[in-house]
N, C-alpha and C positions, 0 to 999 in steps of 0.2 A: 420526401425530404422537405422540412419545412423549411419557411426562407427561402430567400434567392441567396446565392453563389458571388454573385457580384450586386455590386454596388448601381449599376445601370441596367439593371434585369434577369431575367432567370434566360439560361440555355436553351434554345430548342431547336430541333431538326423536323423539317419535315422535309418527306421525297418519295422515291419511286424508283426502287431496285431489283435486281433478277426474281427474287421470290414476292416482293407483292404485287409486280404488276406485269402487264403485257410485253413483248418486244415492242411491238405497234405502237402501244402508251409511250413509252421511253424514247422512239423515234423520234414522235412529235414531239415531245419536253425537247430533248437533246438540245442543247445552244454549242456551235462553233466559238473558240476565244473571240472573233470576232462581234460576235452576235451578246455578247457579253457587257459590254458599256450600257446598250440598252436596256437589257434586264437590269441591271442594277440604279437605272435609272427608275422606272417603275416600282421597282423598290423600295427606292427614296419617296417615290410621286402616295404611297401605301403609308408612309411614316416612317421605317425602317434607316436608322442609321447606322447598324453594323453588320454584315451579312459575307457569308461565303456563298458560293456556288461551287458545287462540284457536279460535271456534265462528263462524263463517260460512259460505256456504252453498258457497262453493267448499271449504271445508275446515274438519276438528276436529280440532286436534294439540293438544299437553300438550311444554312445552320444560321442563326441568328441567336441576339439577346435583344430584351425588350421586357420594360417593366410591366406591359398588358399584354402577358401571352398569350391569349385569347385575341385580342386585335391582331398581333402578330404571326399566329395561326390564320386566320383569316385571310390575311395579307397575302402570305405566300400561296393558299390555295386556289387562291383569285389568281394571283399572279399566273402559275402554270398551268390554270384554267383557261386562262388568253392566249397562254402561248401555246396550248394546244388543240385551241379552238372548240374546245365543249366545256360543258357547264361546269361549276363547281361542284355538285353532287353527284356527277359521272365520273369525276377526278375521284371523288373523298373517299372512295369504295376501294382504290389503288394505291393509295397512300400511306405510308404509315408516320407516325410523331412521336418526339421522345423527349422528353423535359427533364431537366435540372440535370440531378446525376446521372441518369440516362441518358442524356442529349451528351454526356463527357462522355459515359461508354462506349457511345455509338460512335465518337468520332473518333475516340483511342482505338476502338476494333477497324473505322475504317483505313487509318494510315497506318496499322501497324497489318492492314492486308489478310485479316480474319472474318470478314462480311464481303469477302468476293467469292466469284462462282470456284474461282481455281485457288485456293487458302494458300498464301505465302507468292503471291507473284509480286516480284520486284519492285515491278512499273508502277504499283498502285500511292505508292508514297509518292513517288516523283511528280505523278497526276493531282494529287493532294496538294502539295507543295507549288506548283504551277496556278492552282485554282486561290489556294494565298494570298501569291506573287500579285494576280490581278484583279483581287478584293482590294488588295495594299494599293495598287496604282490606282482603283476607283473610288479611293478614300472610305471604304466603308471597312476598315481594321480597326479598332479603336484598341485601347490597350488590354479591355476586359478579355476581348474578342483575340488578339495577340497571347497575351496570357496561356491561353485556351489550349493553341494552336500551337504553342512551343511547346505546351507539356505534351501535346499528343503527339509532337516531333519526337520526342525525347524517347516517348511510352514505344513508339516504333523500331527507334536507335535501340534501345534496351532489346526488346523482342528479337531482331536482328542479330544479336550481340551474344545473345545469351541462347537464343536455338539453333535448330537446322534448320526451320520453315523454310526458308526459301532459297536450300543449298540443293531441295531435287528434285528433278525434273521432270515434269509433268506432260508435257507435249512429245511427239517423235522425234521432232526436229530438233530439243532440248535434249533427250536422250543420246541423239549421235555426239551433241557437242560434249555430253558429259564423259560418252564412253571414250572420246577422242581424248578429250585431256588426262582421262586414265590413262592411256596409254601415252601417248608424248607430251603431256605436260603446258608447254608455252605454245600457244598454236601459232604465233609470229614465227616459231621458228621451222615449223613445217611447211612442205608445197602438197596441191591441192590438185587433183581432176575429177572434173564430172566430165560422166562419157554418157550423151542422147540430150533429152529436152524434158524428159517428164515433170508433170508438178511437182510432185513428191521430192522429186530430185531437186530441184530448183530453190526450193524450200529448206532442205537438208545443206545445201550449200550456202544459201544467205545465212544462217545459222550460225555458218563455222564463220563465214565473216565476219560476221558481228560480235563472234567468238573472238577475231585477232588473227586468222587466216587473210592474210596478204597475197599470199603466191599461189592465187588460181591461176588452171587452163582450162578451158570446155573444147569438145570435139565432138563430131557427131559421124555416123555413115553418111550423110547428104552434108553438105558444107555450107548450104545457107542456114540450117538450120543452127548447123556451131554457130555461126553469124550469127546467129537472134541470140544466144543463148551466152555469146559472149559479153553481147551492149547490155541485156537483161542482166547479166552477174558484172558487168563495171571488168570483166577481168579478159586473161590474154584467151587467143584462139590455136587450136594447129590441129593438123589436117588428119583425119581419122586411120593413113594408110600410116604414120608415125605413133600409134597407139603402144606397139611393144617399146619404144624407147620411152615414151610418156611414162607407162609402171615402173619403170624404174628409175623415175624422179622422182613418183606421188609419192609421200606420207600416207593421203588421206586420198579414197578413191570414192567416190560416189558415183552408181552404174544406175542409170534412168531413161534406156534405150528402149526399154517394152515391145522388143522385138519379136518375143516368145522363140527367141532362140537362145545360144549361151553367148553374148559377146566375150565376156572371159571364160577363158578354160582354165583348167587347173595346169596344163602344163606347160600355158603362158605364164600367169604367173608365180610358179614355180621356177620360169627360166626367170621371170625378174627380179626372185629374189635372189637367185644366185651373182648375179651382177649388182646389187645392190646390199652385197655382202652380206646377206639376212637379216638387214635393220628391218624390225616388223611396220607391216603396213595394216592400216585399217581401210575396211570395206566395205561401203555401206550399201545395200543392193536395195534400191526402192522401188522395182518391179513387180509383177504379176502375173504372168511368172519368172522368174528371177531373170537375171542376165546375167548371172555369175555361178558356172557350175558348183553344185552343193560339196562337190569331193573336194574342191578347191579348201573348208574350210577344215579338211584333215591335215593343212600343211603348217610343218612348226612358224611359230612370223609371222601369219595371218590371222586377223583377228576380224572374220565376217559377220558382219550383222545382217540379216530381214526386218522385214518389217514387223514380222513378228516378234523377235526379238527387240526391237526399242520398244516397242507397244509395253512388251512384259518390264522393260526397264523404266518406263512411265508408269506404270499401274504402280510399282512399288515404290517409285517418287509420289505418288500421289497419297498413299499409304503411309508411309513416312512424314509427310508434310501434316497429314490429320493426328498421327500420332503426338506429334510435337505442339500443334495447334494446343493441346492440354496444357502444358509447360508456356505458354506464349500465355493462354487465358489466365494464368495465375500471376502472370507480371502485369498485365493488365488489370486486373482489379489490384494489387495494389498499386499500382502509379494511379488509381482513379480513389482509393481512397486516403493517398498524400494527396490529393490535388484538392478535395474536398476539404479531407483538415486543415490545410494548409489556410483555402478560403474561408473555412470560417475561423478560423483564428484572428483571421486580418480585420473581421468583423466588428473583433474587437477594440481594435488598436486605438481608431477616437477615444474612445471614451476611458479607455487608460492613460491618454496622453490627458488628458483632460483632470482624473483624478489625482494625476502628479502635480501636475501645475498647481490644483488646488492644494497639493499638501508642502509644496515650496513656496506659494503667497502666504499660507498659514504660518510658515515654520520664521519668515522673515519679518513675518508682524510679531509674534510674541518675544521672538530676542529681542526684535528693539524697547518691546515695553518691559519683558524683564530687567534689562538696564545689567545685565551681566551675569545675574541669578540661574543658574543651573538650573536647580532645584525648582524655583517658578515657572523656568520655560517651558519646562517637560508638563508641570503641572496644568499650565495653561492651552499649550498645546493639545494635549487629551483634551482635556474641555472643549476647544474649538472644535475640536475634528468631530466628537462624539456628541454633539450639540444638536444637529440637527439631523443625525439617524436616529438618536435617542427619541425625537419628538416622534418621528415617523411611527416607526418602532411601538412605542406606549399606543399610539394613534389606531395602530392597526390590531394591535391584539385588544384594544378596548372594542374595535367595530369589527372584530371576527366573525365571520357570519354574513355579512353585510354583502349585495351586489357592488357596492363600490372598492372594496377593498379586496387584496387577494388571499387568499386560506392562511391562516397563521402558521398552519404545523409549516407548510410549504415556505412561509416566512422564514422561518424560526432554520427550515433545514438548507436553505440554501444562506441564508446568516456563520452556521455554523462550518458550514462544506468549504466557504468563501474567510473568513479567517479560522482554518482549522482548531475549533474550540471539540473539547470532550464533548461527547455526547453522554448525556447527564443517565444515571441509571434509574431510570422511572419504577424500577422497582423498589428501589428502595427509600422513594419517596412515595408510596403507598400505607 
């Protein structure tokens, strides 16, 4: 693309994300918010006066404008050369850069969560949008740099709006909370049990809280361990010999005792759902081997998952998320090619404001010397205005040819393009 975009320099990214470079590399770049005022100070100390930072764990790039993007390149490479304590041409091999309209694609794909490892996770606009927040408090936002960042808000908002990308679930623990609201809907209005301490399980339970699950209980066969597993979930405890009253409170059961034996039978609960009037229960068994007999998921009401089963309910979220990804990349290029038209239009705007003006001091000199003449004004009018493109003009097609002047035909066709005149039929002036 030729030109710059803006008025105070062209676009660019550079950085170091899952696919160009190491974990290892990316550890070292990584800045905590904290660690942040200073980099952006060294930034400054580079020449750089508008810049974002985005530091997460899939990647650490540095987006900037700068009328020498070449200095500005530099700048940056040096910069996270420092901050990862090796050379500049040990960094350059891991790095990738993207200018003008590339440096907008790149940043539209990253807030709109299309240049992550996991395509369509939520969190990644939020991380975007934070990285903003304290470029804005470090004063290095200017308005070009603003501009930028709201349309790539927007291109996100759109993407969101108009796919599925990031309506399925890709992780296990995303999977149980999906299949849970399948089945009950508001999970504030469900109650909750995990029964053991396992990871999985622990994990599958943060989940739903985060999901809107309020009314946990943990319990375990030993009871200091309900204890850990109650302060670890924030939620209530009770004593593992009250387990059959417990099923027929849960909603939602999450079993992560990894006993290798059945902590539920089937014809537990089978009895809990009969006193639970067979409002169905979900059940998420996160063991190996289970803790909740398999016959158990012959009964009407219950709806048991494995881990197998969310895995399969993840793969097809994940499946789905790339499918849609095609449908996202086409809002994305066009909100990248409004954004471009958009800026260079604006390119124009001096020098139209400019050629008005001239033709409103023109229009107000010839009335006053026409003296009320119509007919004069207009006449005289023309003549001013075509007075000195007319010299131009002769000027140029006399020294066609010529290194100082530019190609006549090119003249003559952007003359004609620019007040839409016929285009003369050269045949028949043969």
């Amino acid at each position: 693309m030729a030109g710059s975009l803006f008025s105070k320099g062209r676009p660019l990214v550079v950085g170091a994300n899952h696919r160009s470079s190491s974990l290892g590399l990316r550890d070292r770049l990584f800045a905590e918010d904290h660690e942040l005022p200073a980099l952006f100070e060294k930034l400054r100390e580079k020449g750089l006066t508008q810049a974002l930072v985005a530091s997460t764990c899939d990647r650490v790039e540095i987006l900037t404008l700068d009328e020498d993007s070449d200095q500005a390149e530099n700048a940056i490479v040096n910069c996270l050369a420092e901050r990862g304590g090796i050379s500049d041409a040990e960094l350059s091999g891991q790095l990738y850069r993207h200018w003008d309209e590339g440096a907008v694609r790149h940043i539209f794909n990253v807030a709109s969560s299309l240049d992550s490892q996991v395509i369509g996770e939520p969190q990644v606009l939020g991380q975007i949008k934070a990285a903003h927040r304290i470029a804005r408090e470090n004063g290095f936002i200017g308005s070009e740099l603003e501009a930028l960042m709201q349309a790539a808000f927007e291109a996100a908002r759109r993407v969101r709006r108009e796919t599925e990308i990031g309506k399925r679930p890709v992780s296990i623990a995303a999977a149980a909370v999906q299949t849970a609201r399948d089945l009950h809907g508001d999970m504030a209005r469900c109650s909750g049990l995990i029964i053991g301490a396992g990871d999985m399980g622990a994990m599958v339970a943060e989940a739903l809280q985060s999901a809107g699950l309020a009314d946990l209980t943990a319990t375990h066969p030993t009871a200091s361990r309900a204890d850990a597993v109650s302060r670890g979930l924030d939620c209530a405890v009770a004593a593992f010999d009250d387990l059959s009253r417990l099923m027929v409170e849960a909603d939602i059961v999450v079993a992560a005792v990894g006993a290798r034996t059945h902590t539920l039978s089937s014809d537990m609960v089978q009895q809990s759902l009969a006193k639970r009037r067979h409002r169905p229960v979900f059940i998420v068994d996160t063991s190996v081997p289970g803790d909740v007999q398999p016959s158990t998921e012959r009964l009407e009401e219950v709806f048991l998952y494995d881990l197998h089963d969310l895995e399969k309910v993840a793969e097809d979220g994940r499946a789905g998320r790339e499918a849609e990804a095609t449908e996202a990349e086409r809002i994305i290029s066009q909100e990248v090619a409004d954004f471009v038209k958009d800026k260079n239009e604006r390119v124009a705007v001096p020098v139209l404001v400019q050629l008005r003006q001239m033709f409103e001091d023109n229009r107000d000199t010839v009335l006053a010397e026409a003296g009320g003449d119509a007919e004069k004004a207009t006449r005289l009018l023309i003549n001013r205005l075509l007075h000195t493109p007319s010299l131009m003009l002769r000027g140029a097609a006399s020294e066609n040819g010529s290194d100082e002047t530019p190609d006549w035909d090119t003249v003559e066709a952007v003359l004609r393009q620019v007040f839409d005149l016929d285009v003369p039929n050269k045949e028949k002036n043969k």
